[in-house]
N, C-alpha and C positions, 0 to 999 in steps of 0.2 A: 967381616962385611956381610956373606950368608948370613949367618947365624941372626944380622940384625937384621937382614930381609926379611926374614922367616920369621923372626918376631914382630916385625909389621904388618906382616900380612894376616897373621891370627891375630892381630890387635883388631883390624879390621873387618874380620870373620866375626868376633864374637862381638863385633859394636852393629852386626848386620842380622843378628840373629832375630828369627821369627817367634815374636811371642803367638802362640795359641790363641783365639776368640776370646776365649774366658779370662785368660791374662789380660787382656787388653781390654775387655769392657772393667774392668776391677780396676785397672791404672786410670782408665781413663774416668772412672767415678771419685778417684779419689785426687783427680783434679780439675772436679765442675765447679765449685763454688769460686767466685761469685756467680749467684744465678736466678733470674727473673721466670716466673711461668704465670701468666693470664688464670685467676681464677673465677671469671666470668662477673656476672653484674658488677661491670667497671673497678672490680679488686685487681690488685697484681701483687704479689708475694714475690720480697726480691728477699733472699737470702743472701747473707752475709756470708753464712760460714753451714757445710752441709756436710755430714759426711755418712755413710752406709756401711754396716755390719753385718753380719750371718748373709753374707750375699750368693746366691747360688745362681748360676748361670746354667743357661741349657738354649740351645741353638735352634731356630726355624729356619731354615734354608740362612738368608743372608740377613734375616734380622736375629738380636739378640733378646731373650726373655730372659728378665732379670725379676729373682723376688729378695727385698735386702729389708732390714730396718735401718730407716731414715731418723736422723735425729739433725734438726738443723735449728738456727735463731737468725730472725732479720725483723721484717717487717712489712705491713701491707700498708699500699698505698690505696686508698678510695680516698672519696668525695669526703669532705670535712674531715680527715684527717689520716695519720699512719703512723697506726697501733704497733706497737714492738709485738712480735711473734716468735713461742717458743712452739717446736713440735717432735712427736716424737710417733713412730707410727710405721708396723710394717705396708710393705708398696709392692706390688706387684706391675711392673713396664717391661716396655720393648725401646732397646737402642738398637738402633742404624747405622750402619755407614758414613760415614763422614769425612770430610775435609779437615787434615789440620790434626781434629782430635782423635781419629781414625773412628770413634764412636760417639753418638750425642743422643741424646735422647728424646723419643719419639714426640710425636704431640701432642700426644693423649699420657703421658708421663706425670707421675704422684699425682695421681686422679683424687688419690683418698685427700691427701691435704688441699688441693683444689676444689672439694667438694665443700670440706668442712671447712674452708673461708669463705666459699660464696654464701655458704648457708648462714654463717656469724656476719657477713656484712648486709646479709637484706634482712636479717633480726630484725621486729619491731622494739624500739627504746623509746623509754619517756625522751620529749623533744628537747630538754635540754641534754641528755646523755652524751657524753663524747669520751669514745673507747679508745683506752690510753695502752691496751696490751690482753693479747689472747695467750693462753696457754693450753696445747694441746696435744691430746692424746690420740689416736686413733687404733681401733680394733678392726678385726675382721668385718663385722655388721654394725656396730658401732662407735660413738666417738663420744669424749665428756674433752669439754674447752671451761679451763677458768677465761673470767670477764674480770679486768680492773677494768673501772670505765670512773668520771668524774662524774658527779651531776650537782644542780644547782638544790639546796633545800631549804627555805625560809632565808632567801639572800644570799648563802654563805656555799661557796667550794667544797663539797664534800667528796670523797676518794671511798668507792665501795668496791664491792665483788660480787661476782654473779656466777652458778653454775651453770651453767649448762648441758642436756644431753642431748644426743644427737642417733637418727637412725641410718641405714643405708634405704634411701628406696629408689631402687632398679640403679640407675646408675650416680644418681642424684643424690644429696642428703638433705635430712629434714629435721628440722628439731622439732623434740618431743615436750609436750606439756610438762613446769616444776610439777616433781612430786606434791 
């Protein structure tokens, strides 16, 4: 009867045990999807499925700074329509404190991918274009996004592609003039 005391109680010891900061922003990244983030002129990026690799943690008092590569797919919602989104793209954020998931992330979090949607959604397009799926890349200073988009041409539905590049300016991004 001891003996199973004593083994209840280290059952409970070790179900009590404190993960580290760094553990625990890593658990808890690798159960944020699904997940929405505001990419500004009226986009939103809701991901499906997200998940982070080469992730290294290092601590500011009580917030966490995270730099990981992000590889996620969903989809953005704006006006006239929401284009499937593929991306792929190191991220530098800060997660916080929180309720529930003990860490969430901040609000200024995947700036890079909130950058390069707002930039692809206020693109100018011929007026018939409607962009069916982004594909995206993003680098340190810059980013290249495939464009499937539909357009009309003499009547008929046609299904094209478009590249895209993209610069960092200051905390914004800008696309750059076709080669």
């Amino acid at each position: 009867m001891r003996a199973r005391g004593a083994l209840l109680a280290a059952a409970v010891l070790l179900g009590c045990s404190v993960a580290g900061p760094e553990t625990e922003v890593k658990e808890a990244l690798a159960r944020l999807a699904p997940l929405e983030v505001a990419a500004g002129g009226g986009a939103t990026v809701a991901l499906a499925r997200v998940s982070f690799s080469d992730v290294a943690v290092s601590m500011d008092g009580a917030r966490a700074l995270v730099v990981a590569v992000v590889e996620a797919d969903g989809r953005v919602r704006l006006a006239g329509g929401a284009p499937a989104l593929a991306y792929v793209g190191r991220e530098a954020f800060a997660m916080e404190r929180c309720a529930g998931a003990r860490w969430c992330l901040s609000g200024s979090a995947l700036a890079g991918l909130r950058g390069v949607v707002a930039a692809l959604a206020a693109a100018p397009r011929a007026r018939d274009a409607r962009v069916v799926a982004w594909q995206v890349r993003v680098e340190r200073d810059g980013a290249e996004a495939g464009e499937d988009y539909e357009a009309t041409e003499g009547g008929a539905p046609r299904r094209l592609r478009a590249r895209r590049a993209l610069a960092r300016a200051g905390a914004a991004w800008r696309l750059l003039p076709p080669p």
